[in-house]
C-alpha positions as CSV (number, residue, x, y, z in Angstrom):
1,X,15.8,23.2,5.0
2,X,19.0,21.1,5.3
3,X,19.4,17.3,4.2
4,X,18.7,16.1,7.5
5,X,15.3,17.8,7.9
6,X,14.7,16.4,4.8
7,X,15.1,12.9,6.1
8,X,13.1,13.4,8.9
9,X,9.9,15.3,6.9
10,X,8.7,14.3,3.8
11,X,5.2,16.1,3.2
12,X,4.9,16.8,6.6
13,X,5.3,13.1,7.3
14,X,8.0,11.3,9.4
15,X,9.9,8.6,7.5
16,X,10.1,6.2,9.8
17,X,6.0,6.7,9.5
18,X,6.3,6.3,5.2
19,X,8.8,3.0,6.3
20,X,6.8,1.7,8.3
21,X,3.1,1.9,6.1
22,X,5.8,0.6,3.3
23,X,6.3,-2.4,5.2
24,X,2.5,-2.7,6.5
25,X,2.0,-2.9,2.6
26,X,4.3,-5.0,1.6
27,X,3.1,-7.2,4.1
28,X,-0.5,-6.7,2.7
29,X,0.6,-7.2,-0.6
30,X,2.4,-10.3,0.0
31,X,-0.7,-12.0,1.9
32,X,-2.9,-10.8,-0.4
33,X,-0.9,-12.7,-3.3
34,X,-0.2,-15.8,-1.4
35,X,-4.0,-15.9,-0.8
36,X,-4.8,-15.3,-4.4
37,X,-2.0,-18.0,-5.4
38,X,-3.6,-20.7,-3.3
39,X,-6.9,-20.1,-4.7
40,X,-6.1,-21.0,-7.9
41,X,-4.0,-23.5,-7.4
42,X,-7.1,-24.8,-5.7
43,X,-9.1,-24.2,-9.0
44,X,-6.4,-25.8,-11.0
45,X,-5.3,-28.8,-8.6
46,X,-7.0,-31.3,-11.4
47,X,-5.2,-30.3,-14.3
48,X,-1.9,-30.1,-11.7
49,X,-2.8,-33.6,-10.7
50,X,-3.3,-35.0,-14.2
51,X,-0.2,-33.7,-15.5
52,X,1.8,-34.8,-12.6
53,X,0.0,-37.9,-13.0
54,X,1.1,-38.4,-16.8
55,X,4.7,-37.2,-16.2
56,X,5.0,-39.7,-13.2
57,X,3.8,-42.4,-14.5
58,X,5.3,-42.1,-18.0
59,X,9.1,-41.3,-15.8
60,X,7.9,-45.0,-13.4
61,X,7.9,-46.7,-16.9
62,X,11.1,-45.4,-18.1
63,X,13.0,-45.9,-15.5
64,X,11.4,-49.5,-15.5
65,X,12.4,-50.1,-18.9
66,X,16.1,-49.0,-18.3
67,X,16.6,-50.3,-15.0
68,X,16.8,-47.5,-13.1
69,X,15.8,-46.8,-9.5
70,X,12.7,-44.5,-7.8
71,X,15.5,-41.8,-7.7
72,X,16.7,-41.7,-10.6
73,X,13.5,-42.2,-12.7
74,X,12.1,-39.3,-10.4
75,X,15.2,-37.1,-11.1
76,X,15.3,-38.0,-14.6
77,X,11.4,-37.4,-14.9
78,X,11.8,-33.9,-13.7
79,X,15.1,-32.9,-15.2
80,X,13.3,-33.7,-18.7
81,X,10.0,-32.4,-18.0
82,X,11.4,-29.1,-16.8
83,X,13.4,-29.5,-20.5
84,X,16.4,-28.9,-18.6
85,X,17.7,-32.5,-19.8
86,X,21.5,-32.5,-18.9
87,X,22.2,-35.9,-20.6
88,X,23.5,-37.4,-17.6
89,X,20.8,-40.1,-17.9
90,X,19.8,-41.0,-21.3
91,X,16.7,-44.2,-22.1
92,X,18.8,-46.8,-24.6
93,X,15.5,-48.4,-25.7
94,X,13.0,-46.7,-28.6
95,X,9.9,-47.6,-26.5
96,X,11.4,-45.0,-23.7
97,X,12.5,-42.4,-25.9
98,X,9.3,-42.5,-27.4
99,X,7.9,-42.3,-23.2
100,X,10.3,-39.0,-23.3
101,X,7.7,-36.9,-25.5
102,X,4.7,-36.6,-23.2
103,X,6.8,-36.0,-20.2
104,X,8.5,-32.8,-21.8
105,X,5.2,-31.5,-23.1
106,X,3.3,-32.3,-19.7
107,X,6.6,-30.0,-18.5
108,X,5.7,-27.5,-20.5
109,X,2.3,-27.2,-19.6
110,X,3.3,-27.4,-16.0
111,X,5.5,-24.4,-16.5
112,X,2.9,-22.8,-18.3
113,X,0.1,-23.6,-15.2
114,X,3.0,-22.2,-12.7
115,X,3.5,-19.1,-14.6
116,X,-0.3,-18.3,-15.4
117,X,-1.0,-18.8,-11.9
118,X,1.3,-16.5,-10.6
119,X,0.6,-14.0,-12.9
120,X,-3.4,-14.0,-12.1
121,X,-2.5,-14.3,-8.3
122,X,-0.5,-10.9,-8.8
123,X,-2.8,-9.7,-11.0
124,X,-5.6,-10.2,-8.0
125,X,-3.9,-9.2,-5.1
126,X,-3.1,-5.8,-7.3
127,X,-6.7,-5.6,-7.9
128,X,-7.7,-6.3,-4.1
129,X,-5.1,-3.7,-2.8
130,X,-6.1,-1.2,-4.7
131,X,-9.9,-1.9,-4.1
132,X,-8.4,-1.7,-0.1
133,X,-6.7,1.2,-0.6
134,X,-9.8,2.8,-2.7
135,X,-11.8,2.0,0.6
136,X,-9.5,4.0,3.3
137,X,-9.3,7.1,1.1
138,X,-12.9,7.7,1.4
């Protein structure tokens, strides 16, 4: 059999046939994980709330402290709390460098929240496909 026959059988199966199921699960896959994802997000939403909460309102004072705008204090909220922190805004006052601490640890567990729950929701919509795919072999 030459290379061209081989592209066009593969186990006695067309490949625009394997392409296609490829795409039917990837599609699966990805609805699966996005339904997983949601779920625990929904699980989690308190926690998410109360650390958004705590980083928000600890950023609202900081920025009050220095004088800074919504915008800024937002930007500078986040920028710390994801510990990315490129010094472009910097609190003068101790009371609002002491304010810094529980925003980059409530970043921290955000990031940690993110990444466990995209993990699990992986982790599930593995589990689920397989358990699919488990069904339609027998």
């Amino acid at each position: 059999m030459d290379w061209p026959d081989r592209l066009q059988e593969e186990n006695g199966r067309d490949m625009t046939t394997k392409i296609g199921t490829t795409f039917q699960s990837s599609t699966r896959m990805r609805r699966l994980f996005f339904a997983a994802l949601f779920n625990q997000v929904r699980i989690l939403w308190p926690i998410f709330s109360g650390v958004l909460i705590v980083m928000l309102g600890a950023g609202a004072v900081v920025g009050w402290i220095e004088g800074w705008g919504v915008g800024e204090s937002l930007y500078f909220t986040f920028v710390t709390g994801l510990t990315i922190g490129y010094g472009d805004l910097a609190p003068k006052s101790t009371i609002a460098r002491i304010l810094i601490v529980p925003i980059g640890l409530c970043g921290i567990i955000l990031t940690g929240l993110v990444a466990a729950i995209s993990v699990q929701a992986l982790d599930a919509a593995g589990r689920a496909r397989t358990e699919q795919d488990d069904l339609t072999d027998t």
